[in-house]
C-alpha positions in Angstrom: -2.2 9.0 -31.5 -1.3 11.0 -28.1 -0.9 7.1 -26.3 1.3 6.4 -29.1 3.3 9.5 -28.4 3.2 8.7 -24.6 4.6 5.2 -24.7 7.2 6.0 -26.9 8.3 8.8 -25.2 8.9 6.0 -22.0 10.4 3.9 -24.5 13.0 6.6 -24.9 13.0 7.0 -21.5 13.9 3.2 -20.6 16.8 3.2 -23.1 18.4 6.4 -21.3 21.6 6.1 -19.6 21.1 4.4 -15.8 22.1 7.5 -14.2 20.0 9.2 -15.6 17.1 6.8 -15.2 18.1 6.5 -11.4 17.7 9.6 -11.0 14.7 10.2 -12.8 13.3 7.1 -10.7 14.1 9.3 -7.2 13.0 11.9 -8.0 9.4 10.7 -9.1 9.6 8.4 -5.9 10.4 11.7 -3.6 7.3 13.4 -5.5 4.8 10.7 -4.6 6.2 10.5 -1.0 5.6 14.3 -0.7 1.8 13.8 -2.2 1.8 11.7 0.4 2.7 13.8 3.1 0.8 17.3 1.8 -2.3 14.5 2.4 -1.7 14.3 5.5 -3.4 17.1 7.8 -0.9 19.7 9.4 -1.9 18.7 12.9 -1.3 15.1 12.3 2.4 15.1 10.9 4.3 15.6 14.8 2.6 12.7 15.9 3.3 9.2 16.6 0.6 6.8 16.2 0.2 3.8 17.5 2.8 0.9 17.5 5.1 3.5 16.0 5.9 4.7 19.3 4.6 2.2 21.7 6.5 -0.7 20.2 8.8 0.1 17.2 10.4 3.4 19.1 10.2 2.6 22.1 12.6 -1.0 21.5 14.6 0.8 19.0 15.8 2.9 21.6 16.1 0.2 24.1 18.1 -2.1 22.2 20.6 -1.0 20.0 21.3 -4.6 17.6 20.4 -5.1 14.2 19.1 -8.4 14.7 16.1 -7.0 16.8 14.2 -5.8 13.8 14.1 -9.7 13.7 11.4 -9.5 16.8 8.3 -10.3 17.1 5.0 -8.3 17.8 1.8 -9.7 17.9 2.7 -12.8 16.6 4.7 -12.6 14.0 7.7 -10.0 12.1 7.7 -6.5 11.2 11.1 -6.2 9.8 10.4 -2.5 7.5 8.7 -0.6 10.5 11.3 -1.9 12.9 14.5 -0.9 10.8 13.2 2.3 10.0 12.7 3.0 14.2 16.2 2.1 14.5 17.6 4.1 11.2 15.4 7.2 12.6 16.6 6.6 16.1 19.8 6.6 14.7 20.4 9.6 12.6 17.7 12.0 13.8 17.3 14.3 16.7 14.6 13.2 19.3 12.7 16.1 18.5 12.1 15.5 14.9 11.4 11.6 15.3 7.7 11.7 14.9 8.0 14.1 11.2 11.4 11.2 10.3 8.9 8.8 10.8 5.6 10.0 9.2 7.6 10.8 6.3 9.9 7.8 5.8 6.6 5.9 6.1 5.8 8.4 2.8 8.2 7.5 1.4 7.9 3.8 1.3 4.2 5.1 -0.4 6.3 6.5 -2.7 8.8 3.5 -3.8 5.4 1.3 -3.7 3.9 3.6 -6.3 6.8 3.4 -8.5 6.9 -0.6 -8.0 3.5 -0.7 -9.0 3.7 1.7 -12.1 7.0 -0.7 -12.7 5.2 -3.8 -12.6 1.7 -3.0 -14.3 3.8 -3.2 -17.1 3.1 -6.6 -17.0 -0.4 -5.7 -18.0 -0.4 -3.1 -20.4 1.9 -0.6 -22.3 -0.9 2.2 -21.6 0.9 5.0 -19.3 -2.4 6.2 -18.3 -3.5 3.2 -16.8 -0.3 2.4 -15.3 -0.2 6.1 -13.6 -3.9 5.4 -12.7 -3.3 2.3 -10.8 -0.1 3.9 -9.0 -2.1 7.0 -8.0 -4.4 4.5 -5.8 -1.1 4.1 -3.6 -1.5 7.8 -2.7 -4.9 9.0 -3.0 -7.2 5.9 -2.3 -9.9 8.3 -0.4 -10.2 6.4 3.3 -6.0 6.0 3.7 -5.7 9.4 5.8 -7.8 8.9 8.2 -5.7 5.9 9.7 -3.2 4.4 7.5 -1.0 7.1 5.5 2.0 8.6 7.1 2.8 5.8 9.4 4.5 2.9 9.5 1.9 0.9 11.9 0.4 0.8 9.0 3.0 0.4 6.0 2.0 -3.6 5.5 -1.4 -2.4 4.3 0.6 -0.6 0.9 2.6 -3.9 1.0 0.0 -6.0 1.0 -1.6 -3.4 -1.8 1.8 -4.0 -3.5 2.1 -8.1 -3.7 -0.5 -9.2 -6.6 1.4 -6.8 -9.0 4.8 -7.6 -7.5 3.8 -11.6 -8.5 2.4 -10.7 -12.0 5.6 -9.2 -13.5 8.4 -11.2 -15.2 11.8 -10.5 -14.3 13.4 -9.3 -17.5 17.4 -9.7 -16.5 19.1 -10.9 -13.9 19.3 -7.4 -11.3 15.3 -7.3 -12.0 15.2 -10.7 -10.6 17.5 -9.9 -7.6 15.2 -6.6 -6.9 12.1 -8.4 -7.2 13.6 -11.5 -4.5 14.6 -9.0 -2.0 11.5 -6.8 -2.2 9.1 -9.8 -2.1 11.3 -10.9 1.0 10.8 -8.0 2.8 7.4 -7.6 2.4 6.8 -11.3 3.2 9.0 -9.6 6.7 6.7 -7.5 7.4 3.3 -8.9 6.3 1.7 -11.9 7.3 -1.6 -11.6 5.2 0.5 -11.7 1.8 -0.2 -15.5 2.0 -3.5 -15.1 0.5 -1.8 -14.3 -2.7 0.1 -17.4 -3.0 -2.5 -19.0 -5.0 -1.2 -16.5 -7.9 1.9 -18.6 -8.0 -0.1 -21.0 -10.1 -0.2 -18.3 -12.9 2.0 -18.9 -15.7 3.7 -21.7 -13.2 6.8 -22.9 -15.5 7.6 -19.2 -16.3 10.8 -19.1 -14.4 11.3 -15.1 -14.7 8.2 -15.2 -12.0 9.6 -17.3 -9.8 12.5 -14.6 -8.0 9.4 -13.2 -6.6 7.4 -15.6 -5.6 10.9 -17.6 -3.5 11.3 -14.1 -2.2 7.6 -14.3 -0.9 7.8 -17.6 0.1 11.0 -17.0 2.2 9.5 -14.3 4.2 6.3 -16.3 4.5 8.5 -19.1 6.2 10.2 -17.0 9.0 6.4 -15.9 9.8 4.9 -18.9 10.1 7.9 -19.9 12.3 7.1 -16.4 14.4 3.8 -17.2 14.9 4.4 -21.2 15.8 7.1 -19.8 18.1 5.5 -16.7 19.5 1.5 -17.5 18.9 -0.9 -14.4 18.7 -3.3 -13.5 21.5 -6.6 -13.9 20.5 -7.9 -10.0 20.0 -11.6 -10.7 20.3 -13.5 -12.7 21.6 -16.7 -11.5 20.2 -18.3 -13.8 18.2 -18.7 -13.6 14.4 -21.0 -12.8 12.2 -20.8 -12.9 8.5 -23.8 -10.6 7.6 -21.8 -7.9 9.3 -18.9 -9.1 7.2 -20.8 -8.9 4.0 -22.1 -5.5 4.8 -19.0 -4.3 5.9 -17.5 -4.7 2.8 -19.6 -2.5 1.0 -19.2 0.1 3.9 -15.5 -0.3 3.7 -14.6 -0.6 0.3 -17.1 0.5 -2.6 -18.9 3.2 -0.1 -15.3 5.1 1.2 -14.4 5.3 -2.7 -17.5 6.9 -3.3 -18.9 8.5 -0.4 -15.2 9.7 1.2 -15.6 9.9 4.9 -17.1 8.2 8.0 -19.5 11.3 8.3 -20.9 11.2 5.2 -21.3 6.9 5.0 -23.1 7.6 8.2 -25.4 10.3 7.3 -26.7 8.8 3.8 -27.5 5.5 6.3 -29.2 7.3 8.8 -31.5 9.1 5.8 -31.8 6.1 3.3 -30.7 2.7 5.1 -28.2 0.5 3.2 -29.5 1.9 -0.3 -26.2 3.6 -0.7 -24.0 1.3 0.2 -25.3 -0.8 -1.7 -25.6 2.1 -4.8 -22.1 2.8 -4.2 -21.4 -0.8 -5.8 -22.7 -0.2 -8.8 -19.8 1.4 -10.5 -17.5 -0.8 -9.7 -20.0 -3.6 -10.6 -20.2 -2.3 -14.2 -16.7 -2.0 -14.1 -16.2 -5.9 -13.6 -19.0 -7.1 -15.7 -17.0 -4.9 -18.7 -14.1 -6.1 -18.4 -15.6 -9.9 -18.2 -17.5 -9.2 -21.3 -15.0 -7.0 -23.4 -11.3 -8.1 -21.8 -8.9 -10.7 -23.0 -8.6 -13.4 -21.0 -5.3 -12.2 -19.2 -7.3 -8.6 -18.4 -10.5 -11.1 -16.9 -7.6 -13.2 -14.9 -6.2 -10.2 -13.7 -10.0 -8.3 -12.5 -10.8 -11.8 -10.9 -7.0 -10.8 -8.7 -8.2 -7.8 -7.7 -11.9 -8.5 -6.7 -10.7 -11.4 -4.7 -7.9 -9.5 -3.2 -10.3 -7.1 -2.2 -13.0 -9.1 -0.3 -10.2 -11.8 0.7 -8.4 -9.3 2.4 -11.5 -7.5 4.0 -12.6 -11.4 5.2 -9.8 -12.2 6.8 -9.0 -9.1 9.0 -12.2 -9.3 10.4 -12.3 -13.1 11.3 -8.9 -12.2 13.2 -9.9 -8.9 14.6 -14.0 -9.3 14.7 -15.3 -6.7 17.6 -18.7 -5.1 18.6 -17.7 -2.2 16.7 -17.8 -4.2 13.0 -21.2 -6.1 13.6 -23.0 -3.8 11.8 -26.0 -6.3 11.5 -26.8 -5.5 15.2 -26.2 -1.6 14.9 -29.6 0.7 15.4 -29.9 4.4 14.5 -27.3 5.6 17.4 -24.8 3.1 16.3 -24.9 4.0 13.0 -24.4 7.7 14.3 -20.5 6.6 15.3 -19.7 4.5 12.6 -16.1 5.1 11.4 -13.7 3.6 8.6 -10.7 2.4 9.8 -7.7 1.0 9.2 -9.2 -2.0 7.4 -11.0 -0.1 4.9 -7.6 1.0 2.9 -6.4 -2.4 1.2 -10.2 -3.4 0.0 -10.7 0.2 -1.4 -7.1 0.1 -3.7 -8.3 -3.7 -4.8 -11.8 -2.5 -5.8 -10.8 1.1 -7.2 -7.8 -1.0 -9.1 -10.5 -1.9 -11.5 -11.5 1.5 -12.8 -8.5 1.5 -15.1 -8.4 -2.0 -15.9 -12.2 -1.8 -17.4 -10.2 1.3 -19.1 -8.3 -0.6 -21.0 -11.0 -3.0 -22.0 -12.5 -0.2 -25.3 -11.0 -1.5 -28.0 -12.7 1.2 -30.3 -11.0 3.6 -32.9 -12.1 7.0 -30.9 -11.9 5.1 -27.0 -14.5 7.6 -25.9 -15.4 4.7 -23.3 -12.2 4.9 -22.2 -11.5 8.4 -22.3 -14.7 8.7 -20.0 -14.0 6.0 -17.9 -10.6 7.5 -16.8 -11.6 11.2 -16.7 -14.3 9.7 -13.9 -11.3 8.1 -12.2 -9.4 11.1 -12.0 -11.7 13.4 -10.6 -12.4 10.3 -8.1 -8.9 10.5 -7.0 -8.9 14.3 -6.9 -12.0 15.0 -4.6 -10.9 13.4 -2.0 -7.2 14.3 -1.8 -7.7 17.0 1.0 -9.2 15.1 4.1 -11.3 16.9 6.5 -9.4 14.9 9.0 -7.7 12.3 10.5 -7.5 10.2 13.8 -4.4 12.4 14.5 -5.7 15.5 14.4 -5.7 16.4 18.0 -2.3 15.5 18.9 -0.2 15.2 21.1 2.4 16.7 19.0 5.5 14.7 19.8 8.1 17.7 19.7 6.1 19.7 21.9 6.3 16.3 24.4 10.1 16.4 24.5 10.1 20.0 25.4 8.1 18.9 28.2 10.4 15.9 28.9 13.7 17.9 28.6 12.5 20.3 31.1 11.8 17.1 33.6 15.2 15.6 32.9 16.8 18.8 33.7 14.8 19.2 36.9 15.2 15.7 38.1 18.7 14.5 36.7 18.1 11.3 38.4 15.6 9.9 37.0 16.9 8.5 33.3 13.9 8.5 31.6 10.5 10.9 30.8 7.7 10.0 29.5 6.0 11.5 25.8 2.8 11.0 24.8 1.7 9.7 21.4 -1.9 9.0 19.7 -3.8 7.3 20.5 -3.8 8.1 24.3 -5.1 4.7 24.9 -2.6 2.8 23.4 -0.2 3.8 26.0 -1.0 5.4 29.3 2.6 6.2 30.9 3.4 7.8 27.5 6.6 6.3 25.3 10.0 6.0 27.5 12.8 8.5 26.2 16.0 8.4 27.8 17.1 11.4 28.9 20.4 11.1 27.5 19.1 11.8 24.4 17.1 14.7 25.1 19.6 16.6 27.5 23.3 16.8 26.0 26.4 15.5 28.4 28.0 18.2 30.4 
């Protein structure tokens, strides 16, 4: 009875007026984006991290066309992170470009959540589900530490985004449009949505799929173009090794949903061994074998997605990025000491998680006390780890606190047109990110 009363109550909701729905649809997107953000530590939300300052900033104030969020890095496009350097570059004061960007990057969080709450309609009618599934956008337990609040790291929600982007139907003609262009820019901005193209052979004649998938496939073409044109540096030459692989995706997936934190993955391994790595798997596990043995065929289609998704993904960011620090096959009692999550273990964790409230919707009984308990777990999965202990931005440098320093420089050597700020992490830049001091000291 109260599911019945919730989806009707968003059937009223889609047959409101579209201003009214518009608005409703901002303001739930600016909510996420600000979940977002409060999960970001205080100390990490002035600084820039990574390629957000050494490469997207940095050539956004360089070069002032469009067409250069058109440029490559690495190999091939980032077309989101590079217009959002430019739009920030372009409306905000240099002080306040680190908090534009960590919170634009929140943002996008935000509008993926929404997509995906959108297009898990495709699924199932069940709000709860739909709300669980778009909760893993924000609160997915290892995404603080590297990945939230940037947009170094905004293809990892896109890629997070693309299965359920390619599942849903276009049901007029401006859904269609929507669904091209976001499937086009995602395919812009990441490379690795090309393991979901197999997907296209679901439901293959339904032409209401297909805006997405040509959208997909578009982007997809100018990468492959990029990366023919402008091929990637190898980043490792360490050779592989697909134990480490295989154990790394129970460290990185299954164990950072469970266990929350590098710290505490670490400490159960240096007490037990791989026991709870490996125990970590089990509800997930169970999760999959009930939706094979209870779900409808589309529900078993759909849990095969995500479990693939997961370990696809996992596979091939390591067979492109394999280094010393992931062979965890070689790794004695110190090494284990200093393992961390990363970056990498974000995308595998949403896949995996993704079928907590899937297997939800798999109880088919009058009461749905399975599912009632399966989903109360899930929530208070979510909630535990919504407050990070930290992140690798935790220490700075605060980029406002760099201008000051740079203004001060400009002002005591007018010559020289450009001082240097400092992002996170300090490696990843040694002489700091280039600021003109025209934009830090006003004209006489």
């Amino acid at each position: 009875m109260v599911q019945t009363d919730v989806n009707t109550k968003f059937a009223k909701f889609s047959l409101m007026s579209w201003p009214v729905r518009s608005t409703a649809t901002v303001a739930a997107v600016l909510l996420a984006a600000l979940m977002a953000f409060w999960r970001m530590p205080p100390t990490s939300r002035d600084v820039i991290w990574a390629e957000d300052g050494a490469i997207f900033l940095q050539d956004a104030m360089a070069r002032k066309g469009i067409l250069d969020i058109f440029s490559p890095y690495a190999g091939y496009l980032h077309v989101l992170p590079r217009f959002a350097a430019k739009s920030v570059v372009r409306f905000f004061a240099v002080d306040d470009y680190a908090l534009a960007l960590n919170f634009l990057s929140c943002v996008v969080v935000g509008v993926v959540a929404y997509l995906v709450f959108h297009c898990s309609k495709a699924i199932t009618s069940n709000v709860y589900a739909r709300l669980g599934w778009a909760s893993i956008t924000i609160l997915v337990a290892p995404a603080p530490w590297e990945t939230l609040g940037n947009f170094a790291n905004i293809h990892s929600y896109l890629l997070w985004l693309t299965p359920w982007l390619l599942l849903k139907p276009a049901k007029s003609k401006l859904e269609g449009v929507l669904f091209f262009f976001t499937a086009t820019l995602l395919s812009l901005t990441e490379i690795v949505a090309v393991l979901f193209v197999p997907m296209f052979a679901i439901s293959f004649k339904d032409r209401r799929l297909w805006p997405a998938r040509i959208g997909l496939l578009v982007g997809l073409a100018a990468q492959i173009l990029t990366t023919m044109s402008h091929p990637r540096a190898p980043s490792s030459t360490y050779p592989l090794d697909f134990a480490s692989i295989t154990m790394g995706w129970f460290l990185n997936s299954s164990s950072a949903l469970i266990y929350g934190s590098s710290s505490q993955i670490s400490a159960n391994i240096g007490n037990y061994g791989f026991w709870p790595p490996l125990l970590a798997a089990i509800p997930f596990a169970a999760a999959l074998a009930y939706i094979l043995l209870k779900g409808n065929r589309q529900k078993r289609l759909v849990a095969l997605v995500l479990l693939l998704g997961s370990t696809a993904v996992w596979g091939a960011t390591l067979v492109l990025n394999f280094y010393k620090f992931f062979d965890y096959a070689s790794y004695d009692a110190e090494q284990w000491k200093s393992f961390l999550l990363t970056r990498y273990s974000t995308v595998p964790s949403m896949f995996l998680l993704a079928l907590i409230p899937l297997a939800a919707l798999c109880d088919t009984s009058k009461r749905r006390t399975i599912s009632v308990a399966i989903l109360s777990a899930f929530v208070v999965l979510q909630c535990v780890y919504f407050f990070p202990a930290s992140s690798l931005r935790n220490h700075g440098p605060d980029w406002s606190d760099g201008v000051a320093v740079a203004r001060t420089a400009c002002i005591i050597e007018p010559s020289i047109p450009f001082q240097p700020v400092f992002i996170a992490p300090a490696h990843w830049l040694a002489g700091g990110v280039k600021v003109p001091c025209s934009l830090m000291v006003p004209a006489p």
